[in-house]
DSSP file (Angstrom, degrees, kcal/mol; ACC not computed):
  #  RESIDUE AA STRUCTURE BP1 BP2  ACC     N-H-->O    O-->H-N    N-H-->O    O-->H-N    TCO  KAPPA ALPHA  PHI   PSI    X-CA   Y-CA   Z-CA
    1    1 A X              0   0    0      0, 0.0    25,-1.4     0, 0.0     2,-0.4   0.000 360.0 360.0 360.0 130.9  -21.3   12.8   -8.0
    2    2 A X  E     -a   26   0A   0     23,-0.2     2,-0.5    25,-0.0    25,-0.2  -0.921 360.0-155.7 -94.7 121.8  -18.9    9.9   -7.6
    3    3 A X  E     -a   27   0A   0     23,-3.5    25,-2.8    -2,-0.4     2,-0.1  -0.931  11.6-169.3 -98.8 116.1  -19.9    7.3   -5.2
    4    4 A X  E     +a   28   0A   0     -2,-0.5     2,-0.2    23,-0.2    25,-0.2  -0.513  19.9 140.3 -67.4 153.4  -17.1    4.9   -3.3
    5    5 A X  E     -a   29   0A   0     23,-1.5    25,-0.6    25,-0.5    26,-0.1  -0.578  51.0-132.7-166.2 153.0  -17.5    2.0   -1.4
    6    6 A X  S    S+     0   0    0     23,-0.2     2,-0.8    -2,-0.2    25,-0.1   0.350  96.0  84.2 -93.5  -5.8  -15.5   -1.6   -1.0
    7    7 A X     >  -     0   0    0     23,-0.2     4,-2.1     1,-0.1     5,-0.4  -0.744  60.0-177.9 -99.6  98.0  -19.1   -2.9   -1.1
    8    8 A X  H  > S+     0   0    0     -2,-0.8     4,-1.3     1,-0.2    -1,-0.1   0.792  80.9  47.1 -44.0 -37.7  -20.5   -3.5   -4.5
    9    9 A X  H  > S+     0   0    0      2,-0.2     4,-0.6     1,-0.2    -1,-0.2   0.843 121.7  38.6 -86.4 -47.8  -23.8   -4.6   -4.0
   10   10 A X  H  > S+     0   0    0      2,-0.2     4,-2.8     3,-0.2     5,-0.2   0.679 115.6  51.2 -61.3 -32.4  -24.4   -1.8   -1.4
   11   11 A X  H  X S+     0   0    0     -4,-2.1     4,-3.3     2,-0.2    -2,-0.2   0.944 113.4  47.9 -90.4 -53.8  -22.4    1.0   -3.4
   12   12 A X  H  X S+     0   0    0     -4,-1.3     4,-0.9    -5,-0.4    -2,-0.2   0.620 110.7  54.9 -56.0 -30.2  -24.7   -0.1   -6.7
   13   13 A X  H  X S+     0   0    0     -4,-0.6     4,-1.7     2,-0.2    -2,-0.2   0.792 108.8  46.1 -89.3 -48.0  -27.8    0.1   -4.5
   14   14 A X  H >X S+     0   0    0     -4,-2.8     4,-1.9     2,-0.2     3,-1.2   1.000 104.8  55.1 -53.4 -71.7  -27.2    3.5   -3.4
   15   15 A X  H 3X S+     0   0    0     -4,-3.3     4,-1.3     1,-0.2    -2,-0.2   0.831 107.7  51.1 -34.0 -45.0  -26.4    5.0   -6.4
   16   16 A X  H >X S+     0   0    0     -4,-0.9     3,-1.1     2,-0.2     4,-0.5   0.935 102.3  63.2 -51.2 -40.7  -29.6    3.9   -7.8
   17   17 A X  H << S+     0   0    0     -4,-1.7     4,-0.3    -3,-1.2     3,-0.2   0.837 109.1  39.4 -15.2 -78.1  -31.0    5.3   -4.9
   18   18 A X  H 3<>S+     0   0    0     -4,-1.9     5,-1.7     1,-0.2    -1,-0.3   0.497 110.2  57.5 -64.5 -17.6  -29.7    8.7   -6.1
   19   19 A X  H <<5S+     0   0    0     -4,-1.3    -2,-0.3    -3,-1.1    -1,-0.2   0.277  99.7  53.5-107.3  -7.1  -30.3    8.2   -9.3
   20   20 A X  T  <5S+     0   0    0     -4,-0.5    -2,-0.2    -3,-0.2    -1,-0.1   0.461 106.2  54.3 -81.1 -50.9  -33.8    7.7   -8.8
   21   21 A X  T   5S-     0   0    0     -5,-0.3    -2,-0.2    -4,-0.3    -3,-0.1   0.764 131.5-102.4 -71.5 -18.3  -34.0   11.3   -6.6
   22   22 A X  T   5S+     0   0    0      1,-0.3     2,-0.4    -4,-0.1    -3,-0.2   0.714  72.9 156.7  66.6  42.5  -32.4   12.4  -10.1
   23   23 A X      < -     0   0    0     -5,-1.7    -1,-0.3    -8,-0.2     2,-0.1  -0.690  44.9-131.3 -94.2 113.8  -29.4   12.6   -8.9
   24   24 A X        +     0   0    0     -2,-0.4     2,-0.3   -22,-0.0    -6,-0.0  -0.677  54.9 150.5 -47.7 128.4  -25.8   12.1  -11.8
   25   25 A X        -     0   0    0     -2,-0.1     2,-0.3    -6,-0.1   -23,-0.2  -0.848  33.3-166.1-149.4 160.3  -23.9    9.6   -9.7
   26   26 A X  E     -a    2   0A   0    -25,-1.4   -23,-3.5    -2,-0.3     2,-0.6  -0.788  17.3-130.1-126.4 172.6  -21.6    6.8  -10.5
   27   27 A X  E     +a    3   0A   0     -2,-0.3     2,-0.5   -25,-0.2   -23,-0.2  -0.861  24.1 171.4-113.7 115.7  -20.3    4.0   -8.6
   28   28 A X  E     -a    4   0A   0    -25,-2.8   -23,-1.5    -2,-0.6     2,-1.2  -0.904  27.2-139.6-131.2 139.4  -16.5    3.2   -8.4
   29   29 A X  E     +a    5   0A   0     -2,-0.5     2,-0.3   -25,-0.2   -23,-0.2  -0.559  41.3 141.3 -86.4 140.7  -15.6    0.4   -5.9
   30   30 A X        -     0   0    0     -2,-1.2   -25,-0.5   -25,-0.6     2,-0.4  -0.977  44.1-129.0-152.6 166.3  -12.3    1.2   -3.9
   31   31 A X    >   -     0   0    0     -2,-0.3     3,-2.5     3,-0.2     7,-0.1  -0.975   5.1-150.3-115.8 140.0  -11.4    0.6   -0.3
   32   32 A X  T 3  S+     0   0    0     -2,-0.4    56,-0.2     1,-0.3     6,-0.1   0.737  83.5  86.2 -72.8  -4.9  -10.1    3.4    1.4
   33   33 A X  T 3  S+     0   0    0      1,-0.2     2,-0.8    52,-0.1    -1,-0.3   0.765  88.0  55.7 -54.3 -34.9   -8.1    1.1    3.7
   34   34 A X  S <  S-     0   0    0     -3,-2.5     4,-0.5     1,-0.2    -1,-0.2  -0.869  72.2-152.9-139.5 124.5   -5.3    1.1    1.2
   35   35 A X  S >> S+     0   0    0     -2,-0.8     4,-2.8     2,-0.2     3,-2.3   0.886  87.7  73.0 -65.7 -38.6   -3.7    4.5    0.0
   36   36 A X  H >> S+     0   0    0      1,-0.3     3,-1.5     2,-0.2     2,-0.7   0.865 103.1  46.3 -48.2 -78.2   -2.5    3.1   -3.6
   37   37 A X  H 3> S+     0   0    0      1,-0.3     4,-1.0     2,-0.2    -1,-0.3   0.426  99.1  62.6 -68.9   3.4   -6.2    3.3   -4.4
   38   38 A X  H <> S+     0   0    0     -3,-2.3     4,-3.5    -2,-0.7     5,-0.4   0.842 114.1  41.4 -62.7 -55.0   -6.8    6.7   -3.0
   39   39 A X  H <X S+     0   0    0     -4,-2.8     4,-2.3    -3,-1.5    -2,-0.2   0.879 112.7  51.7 -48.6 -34.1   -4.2    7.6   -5.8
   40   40 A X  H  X S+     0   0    0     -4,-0.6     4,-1.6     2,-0.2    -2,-0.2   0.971 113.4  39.2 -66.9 -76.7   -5.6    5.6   -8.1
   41   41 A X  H  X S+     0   0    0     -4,-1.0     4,-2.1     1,-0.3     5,-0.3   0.897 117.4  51.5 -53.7 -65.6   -9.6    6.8   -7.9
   42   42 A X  H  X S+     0   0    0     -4,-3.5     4,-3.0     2,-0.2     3,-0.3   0.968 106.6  54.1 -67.6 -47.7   -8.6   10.4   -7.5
   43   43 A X  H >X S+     0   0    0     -4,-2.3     3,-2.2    -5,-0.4     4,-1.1   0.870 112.3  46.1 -13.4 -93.1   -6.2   10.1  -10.8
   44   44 A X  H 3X S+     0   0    0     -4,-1.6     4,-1.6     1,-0.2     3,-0.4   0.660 110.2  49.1   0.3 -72.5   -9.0    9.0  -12.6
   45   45 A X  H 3X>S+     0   0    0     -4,-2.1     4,-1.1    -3,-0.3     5,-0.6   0.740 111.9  56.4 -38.6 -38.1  -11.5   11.6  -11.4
   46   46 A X  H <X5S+     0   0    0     -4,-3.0     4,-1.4    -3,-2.2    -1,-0.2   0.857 105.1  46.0 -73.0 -47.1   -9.0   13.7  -12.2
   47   47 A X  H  <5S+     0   0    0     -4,-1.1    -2,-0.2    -3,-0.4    -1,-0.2   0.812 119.9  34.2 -82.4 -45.3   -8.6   12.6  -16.0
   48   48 A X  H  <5S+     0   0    0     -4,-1.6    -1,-0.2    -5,-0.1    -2,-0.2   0.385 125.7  34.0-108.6  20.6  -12.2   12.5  -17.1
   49   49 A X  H  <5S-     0   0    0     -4,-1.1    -3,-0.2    -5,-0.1    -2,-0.2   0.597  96.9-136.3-122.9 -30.8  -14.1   15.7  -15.0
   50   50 A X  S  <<S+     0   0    0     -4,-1.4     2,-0.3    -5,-0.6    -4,-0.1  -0.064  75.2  20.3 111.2 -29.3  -10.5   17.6  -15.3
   51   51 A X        -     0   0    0     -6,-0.3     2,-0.5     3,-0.0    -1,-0.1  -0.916  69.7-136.2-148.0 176.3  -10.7   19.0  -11.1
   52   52 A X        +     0   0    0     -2,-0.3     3,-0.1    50,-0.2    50,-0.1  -0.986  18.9 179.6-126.9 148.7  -12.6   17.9   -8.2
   53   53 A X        +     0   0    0     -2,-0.5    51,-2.3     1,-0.2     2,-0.6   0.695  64.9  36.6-120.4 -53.8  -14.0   20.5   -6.2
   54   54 A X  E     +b  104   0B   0     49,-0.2     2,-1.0    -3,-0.1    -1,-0.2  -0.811  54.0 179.9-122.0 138.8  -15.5   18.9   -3.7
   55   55 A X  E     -b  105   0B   0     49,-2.1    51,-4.6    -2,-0.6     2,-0.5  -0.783   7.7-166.4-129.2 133.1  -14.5   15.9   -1.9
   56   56 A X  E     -b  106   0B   0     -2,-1.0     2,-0.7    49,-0.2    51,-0.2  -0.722  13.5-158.5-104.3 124.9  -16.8   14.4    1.2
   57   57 A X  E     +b  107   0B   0     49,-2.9    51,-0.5    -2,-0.5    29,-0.1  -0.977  34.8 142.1-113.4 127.2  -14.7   11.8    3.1
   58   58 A X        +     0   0    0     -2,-0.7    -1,-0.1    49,-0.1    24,-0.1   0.356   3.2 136.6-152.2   9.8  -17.1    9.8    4.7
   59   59 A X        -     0   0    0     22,-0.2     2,-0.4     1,-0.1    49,-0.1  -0.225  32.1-172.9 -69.0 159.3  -16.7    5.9    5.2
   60   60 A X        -     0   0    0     21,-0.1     2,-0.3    22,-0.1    -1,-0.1  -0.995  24.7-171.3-174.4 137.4  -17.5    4.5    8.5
   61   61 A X        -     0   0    0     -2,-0.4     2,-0.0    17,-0.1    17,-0.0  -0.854  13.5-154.3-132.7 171.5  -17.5    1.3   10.6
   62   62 A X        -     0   0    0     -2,-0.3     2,-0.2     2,-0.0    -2,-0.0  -0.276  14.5-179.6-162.6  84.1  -19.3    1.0   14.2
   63   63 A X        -     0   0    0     11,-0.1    60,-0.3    12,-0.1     2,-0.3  -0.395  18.5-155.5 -99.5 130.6  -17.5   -1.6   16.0
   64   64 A X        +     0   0    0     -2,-0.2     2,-0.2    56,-0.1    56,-0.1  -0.905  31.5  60.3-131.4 142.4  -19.3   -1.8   19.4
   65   65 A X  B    S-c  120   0C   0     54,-0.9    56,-0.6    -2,-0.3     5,-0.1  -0.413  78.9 -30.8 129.9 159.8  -18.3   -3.0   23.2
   66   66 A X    >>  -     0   0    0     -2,-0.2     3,-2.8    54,-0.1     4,-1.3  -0.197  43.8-139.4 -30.3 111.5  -16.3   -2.7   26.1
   67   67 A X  G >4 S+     0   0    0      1,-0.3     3,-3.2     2,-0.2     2,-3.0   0.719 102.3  68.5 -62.9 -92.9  -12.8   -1.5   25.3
   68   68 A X  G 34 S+     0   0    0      1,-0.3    -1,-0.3    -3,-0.0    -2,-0.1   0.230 120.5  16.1  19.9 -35.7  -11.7   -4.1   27.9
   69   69 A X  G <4 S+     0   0    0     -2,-3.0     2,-0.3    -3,-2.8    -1,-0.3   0.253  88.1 128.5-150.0  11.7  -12.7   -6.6   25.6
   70   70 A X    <<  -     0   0    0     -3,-3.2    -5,-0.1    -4,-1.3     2,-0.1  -0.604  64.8-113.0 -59.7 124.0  -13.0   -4.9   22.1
   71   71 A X     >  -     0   0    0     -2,-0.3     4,-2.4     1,-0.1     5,-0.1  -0.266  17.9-126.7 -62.7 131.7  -10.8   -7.2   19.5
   72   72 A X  H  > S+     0   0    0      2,-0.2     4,-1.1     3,-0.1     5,-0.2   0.956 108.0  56.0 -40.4 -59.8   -8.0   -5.7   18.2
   73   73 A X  H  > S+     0   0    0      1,-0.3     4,-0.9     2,-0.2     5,-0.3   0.844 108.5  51.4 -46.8 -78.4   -8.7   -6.1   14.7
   74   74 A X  H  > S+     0   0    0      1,-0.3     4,-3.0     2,-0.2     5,-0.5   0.858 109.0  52.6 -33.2 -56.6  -12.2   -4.3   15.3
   75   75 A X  H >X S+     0   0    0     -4,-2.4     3,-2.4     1,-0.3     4,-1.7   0.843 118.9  34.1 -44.8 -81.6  -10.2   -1.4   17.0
   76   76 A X  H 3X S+     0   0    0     -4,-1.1     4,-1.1     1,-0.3    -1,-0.3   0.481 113.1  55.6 -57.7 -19.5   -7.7   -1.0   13.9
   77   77 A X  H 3X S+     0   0    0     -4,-0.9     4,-1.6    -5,-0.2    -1,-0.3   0.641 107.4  52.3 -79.2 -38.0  -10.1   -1.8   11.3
   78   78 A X  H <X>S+     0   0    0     -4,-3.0     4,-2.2    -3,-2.4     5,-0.9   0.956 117.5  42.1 -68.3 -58.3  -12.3    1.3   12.9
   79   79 A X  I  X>S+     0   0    0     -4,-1.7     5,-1.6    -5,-0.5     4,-0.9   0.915 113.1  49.2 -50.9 -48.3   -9.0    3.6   12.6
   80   80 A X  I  <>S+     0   0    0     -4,-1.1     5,-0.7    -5,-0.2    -1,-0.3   0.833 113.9  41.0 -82.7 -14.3   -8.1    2.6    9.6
   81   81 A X  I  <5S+     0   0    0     -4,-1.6   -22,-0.2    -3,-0.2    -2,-0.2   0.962 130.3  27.0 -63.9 -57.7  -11.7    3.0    7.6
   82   82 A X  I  <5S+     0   0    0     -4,-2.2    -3,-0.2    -5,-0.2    -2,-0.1   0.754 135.9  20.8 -85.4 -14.9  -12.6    6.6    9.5
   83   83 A X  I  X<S+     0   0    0     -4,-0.9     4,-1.0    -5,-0.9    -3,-0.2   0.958 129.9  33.3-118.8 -38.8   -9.3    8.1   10.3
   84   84 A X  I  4<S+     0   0    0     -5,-1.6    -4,-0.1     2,-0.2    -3,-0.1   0.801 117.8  54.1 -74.1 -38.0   -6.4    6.7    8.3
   85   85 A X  T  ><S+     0   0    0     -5,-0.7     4,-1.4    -6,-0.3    -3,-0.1   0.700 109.6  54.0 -77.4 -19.1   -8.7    6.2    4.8
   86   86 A X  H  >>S+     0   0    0      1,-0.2     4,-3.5     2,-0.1     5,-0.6   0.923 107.1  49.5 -79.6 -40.5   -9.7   10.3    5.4
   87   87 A X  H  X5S+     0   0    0     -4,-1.0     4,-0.6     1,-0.2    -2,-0.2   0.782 112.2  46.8 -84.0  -3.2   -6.0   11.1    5.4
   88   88 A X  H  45S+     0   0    0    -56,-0.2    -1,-0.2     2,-0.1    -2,-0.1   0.652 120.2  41.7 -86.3  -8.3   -5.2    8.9    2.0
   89   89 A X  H  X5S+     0   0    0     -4,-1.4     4,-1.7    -3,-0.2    -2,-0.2   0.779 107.3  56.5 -87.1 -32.6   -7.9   10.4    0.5
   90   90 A X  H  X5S+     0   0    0     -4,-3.5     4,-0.7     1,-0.2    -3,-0.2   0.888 122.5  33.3 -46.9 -51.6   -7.3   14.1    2.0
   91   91 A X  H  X<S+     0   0    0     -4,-0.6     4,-0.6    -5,-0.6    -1,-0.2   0.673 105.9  61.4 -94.0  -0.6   -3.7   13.9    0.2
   92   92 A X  H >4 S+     0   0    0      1,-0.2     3,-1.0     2,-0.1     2,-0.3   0.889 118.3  35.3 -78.7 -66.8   -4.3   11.9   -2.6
   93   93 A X  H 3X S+     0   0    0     -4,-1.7     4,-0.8     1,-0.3    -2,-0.2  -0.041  97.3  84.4 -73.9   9.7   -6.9   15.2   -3.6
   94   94 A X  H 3X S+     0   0    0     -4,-0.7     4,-2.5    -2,-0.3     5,-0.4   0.876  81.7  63.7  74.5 -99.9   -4.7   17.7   -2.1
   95   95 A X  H <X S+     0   0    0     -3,-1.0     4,-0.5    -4,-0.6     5,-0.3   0.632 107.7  31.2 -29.5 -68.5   -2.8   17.8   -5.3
   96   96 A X  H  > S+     0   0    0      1,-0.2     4,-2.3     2,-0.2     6,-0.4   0.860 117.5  53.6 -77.3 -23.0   -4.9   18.9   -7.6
   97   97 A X  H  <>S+     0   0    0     -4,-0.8     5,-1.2    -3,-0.4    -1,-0.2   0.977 111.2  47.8 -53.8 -46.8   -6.9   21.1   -5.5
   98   98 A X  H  <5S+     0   0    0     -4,-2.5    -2,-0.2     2,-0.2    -1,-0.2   0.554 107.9  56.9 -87.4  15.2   -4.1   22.7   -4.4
   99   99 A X  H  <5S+     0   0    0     -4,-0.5    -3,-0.2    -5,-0.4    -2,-0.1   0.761 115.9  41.5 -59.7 -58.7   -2.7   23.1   -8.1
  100  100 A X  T  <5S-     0   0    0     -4,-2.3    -2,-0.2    -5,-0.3    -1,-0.1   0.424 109.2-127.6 -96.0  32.6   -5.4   24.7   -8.8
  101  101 A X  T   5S+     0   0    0     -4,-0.2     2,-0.4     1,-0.1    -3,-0.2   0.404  74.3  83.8  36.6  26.9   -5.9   26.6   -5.9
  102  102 A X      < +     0   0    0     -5,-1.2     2,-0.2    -6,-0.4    44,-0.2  -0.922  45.0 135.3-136.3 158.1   -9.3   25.7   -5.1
  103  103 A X        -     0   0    0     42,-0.8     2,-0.2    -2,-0.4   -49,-0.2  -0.671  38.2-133.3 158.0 154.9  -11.2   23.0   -3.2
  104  104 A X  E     +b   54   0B   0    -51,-2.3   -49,-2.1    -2,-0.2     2,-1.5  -0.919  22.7 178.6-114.5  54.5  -13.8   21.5   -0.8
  105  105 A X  E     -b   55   0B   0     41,-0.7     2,-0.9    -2,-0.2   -49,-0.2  -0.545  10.3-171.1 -83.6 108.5  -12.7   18.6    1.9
  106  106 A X  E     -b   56   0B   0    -51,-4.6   -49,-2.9    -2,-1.5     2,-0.3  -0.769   5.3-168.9 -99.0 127.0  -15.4   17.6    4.0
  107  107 A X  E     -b   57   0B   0     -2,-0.9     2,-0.3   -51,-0.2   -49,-0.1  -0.673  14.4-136.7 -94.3 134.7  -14.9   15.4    6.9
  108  108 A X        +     0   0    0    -51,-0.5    22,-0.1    -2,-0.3    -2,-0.0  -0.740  31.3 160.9-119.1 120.1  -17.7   13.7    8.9
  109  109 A X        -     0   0    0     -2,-0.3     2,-0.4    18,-0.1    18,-0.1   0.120  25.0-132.1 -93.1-176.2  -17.6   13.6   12.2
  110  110 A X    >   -     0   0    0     17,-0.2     3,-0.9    14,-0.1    21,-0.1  -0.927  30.9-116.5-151.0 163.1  -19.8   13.1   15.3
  111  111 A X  G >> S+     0   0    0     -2,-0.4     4,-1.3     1,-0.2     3,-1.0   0.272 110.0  76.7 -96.5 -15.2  -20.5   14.6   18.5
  112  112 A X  G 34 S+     0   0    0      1,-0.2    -1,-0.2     2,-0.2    16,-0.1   0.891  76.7  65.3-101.7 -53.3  -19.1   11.4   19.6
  113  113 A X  G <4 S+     0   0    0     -3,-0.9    -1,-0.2     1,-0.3    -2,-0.2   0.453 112.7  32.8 -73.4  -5.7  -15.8   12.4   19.0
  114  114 A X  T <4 S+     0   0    0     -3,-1.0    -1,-0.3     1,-0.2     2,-0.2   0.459 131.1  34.3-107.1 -23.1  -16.1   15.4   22.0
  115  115 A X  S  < S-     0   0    0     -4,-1.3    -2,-0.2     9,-0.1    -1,-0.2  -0.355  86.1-156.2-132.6  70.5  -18.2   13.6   24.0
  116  116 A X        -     0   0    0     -2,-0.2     2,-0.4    -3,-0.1     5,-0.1   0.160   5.2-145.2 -57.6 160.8  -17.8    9.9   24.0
  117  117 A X    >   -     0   0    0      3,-0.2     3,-1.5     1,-0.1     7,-0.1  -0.869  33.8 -94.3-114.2 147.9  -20.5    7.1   24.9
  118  118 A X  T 3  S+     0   0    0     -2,-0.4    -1,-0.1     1,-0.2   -52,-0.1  -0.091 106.9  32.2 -51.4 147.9  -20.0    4.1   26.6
  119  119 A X  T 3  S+     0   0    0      1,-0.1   -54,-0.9   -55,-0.1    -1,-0.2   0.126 102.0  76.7  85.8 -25.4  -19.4    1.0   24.1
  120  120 A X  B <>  +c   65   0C   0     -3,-1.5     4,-1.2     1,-0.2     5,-0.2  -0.299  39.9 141.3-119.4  57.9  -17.7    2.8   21.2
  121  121 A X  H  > S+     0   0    0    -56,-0.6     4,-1.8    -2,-0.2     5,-0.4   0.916  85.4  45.7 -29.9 -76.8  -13.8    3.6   22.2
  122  122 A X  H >> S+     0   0    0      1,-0.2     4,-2.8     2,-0.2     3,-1.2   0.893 115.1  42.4 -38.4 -80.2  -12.9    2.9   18.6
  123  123 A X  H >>>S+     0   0    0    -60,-0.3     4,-2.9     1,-0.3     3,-1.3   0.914 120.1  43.2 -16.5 -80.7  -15.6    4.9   16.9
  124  124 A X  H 3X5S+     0   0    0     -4,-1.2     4,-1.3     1,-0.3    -1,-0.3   0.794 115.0  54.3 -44.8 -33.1  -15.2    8.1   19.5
  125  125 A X  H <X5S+     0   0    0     -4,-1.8     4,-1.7    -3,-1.2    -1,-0.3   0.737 107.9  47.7-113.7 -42.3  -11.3    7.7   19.1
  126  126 A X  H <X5S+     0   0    0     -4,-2.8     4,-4.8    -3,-1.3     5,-0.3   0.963 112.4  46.9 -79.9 -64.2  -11.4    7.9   15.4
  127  127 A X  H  X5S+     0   0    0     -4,-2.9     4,-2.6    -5,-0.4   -17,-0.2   0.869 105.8  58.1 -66.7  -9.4  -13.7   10.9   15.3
  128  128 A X  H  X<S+     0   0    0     -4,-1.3     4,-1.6    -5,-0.8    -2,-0.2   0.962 115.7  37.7 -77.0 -33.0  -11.7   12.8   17.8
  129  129 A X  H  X S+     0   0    0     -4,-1.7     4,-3.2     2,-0.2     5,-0.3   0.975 112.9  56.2 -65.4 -51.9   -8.8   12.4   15.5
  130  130 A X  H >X S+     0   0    0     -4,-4.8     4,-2.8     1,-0.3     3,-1.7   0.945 108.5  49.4 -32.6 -67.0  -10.9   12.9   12.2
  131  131 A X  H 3X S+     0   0    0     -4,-2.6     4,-3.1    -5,-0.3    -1,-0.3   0.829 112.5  47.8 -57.6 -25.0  -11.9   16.1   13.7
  132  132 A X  H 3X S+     0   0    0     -4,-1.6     4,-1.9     1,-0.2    -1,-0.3   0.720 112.8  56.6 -73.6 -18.0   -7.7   17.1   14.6
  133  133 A X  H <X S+     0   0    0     -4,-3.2     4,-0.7    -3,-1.7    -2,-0.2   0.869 102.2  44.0 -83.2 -45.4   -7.2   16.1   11.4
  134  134 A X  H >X S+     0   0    0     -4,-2.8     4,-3.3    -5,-0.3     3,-0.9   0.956 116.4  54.6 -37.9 -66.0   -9.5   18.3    9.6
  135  135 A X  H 3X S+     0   0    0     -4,-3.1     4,-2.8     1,-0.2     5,-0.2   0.948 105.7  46.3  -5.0 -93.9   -8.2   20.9   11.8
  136  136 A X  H 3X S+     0   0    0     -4,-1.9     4,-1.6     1,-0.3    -1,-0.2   0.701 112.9  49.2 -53.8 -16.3   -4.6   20.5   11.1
  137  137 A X  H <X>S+     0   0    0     -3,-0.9     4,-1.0    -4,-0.7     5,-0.5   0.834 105.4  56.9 -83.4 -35.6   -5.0   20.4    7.3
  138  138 A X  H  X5S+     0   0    0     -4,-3.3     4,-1.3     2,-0.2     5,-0.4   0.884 111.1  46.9 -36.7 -42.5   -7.2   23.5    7.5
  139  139 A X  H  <5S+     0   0    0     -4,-2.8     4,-0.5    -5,-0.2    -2,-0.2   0.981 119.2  42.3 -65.3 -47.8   -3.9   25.0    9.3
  140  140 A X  H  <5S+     0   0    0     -4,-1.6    -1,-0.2    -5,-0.2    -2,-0.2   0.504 133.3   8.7 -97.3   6.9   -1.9   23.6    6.6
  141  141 A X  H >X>S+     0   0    0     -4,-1.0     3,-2.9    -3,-0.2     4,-1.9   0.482  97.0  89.7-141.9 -24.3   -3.9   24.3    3.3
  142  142 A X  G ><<S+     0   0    0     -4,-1.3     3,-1.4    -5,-0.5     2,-0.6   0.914  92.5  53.7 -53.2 -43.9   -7.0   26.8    4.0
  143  143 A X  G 345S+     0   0    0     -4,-0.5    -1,-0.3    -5,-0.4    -2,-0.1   0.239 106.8  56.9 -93.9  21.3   -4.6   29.7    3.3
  144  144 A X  G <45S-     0   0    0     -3,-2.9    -1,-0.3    -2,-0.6    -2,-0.2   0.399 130.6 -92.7-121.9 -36.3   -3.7   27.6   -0.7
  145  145 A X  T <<5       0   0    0     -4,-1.9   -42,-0.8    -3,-1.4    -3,-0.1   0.294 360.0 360.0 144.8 -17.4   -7.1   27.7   -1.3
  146  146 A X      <       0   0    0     -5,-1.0   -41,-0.7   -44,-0.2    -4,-0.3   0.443 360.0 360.0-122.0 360.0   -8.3   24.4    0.0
């Protein structure tokens, strides 16, 4: 198991975590905010386990408040972690899954994202797209293998 996260200290903490349940994992820091390092990470992966098979997209902010008065930045910083960072990481692994005609993308999502709650625009907004987004790559790759 490869663990990501743009927090070290957190990222390091987990993984012990797991590793403690007796759990393989490693730690690599990336932020999913910026698609060169989607490429980058999965490359890697790529080069010393040889495939990926499954890959769990799962990074997550939870920007709270009135859309009325929600900060932009919060808003786009919520988009770009859950919704944008799943779709540079959905195509960075793409390639070799679909080379090799097999593969695992897991999305997580939230109930949130069918049924929103008061306070979270950003949040609900992201996982109704997360979840069209799973979708529409399901349309475009389940019948490739992946």
């Amino acid at each position: 198991v490869i663990l990501s996260d743009v927090d070290t200290e957190k990222g390091i903490q987990a993984a012990g975590g797991l590793r403690a349940e007796g759990a393989k994992v490693n730690f690599e820091v990336f932020d999913v905010r910026v698609p060169e390092q989607s490429v980058e990470l999965v490359n890697r992966l790529v080069e010393i386990y040889g495939a990926i098979d499954v890959w769990v997209n799962n990074a997550g902010v939870a920007h709270k408040g009135p859309a009325e008065t929600l900060p932009v930045d919060q808003w786009g910083e919520t988009i770009d972690v859950m919704l944008s960072g799943a779709f540079y990481y959905s195509q960075a692994v793409s390639g070799p899954m679909l080379a090799c005609g097999t593969g695992v993308i897991v999305n997580i999502a939230s109930v949130i994202g069918c049924k929103p709650i008061e306070g979270r625009v950003a949040y609900g907004t992201a996982k109704a797209g997360l979840m069209a987004l799973t979708e529409a790559l399901g349309v475009e790759w389940a019948g490739r293998g992946v």
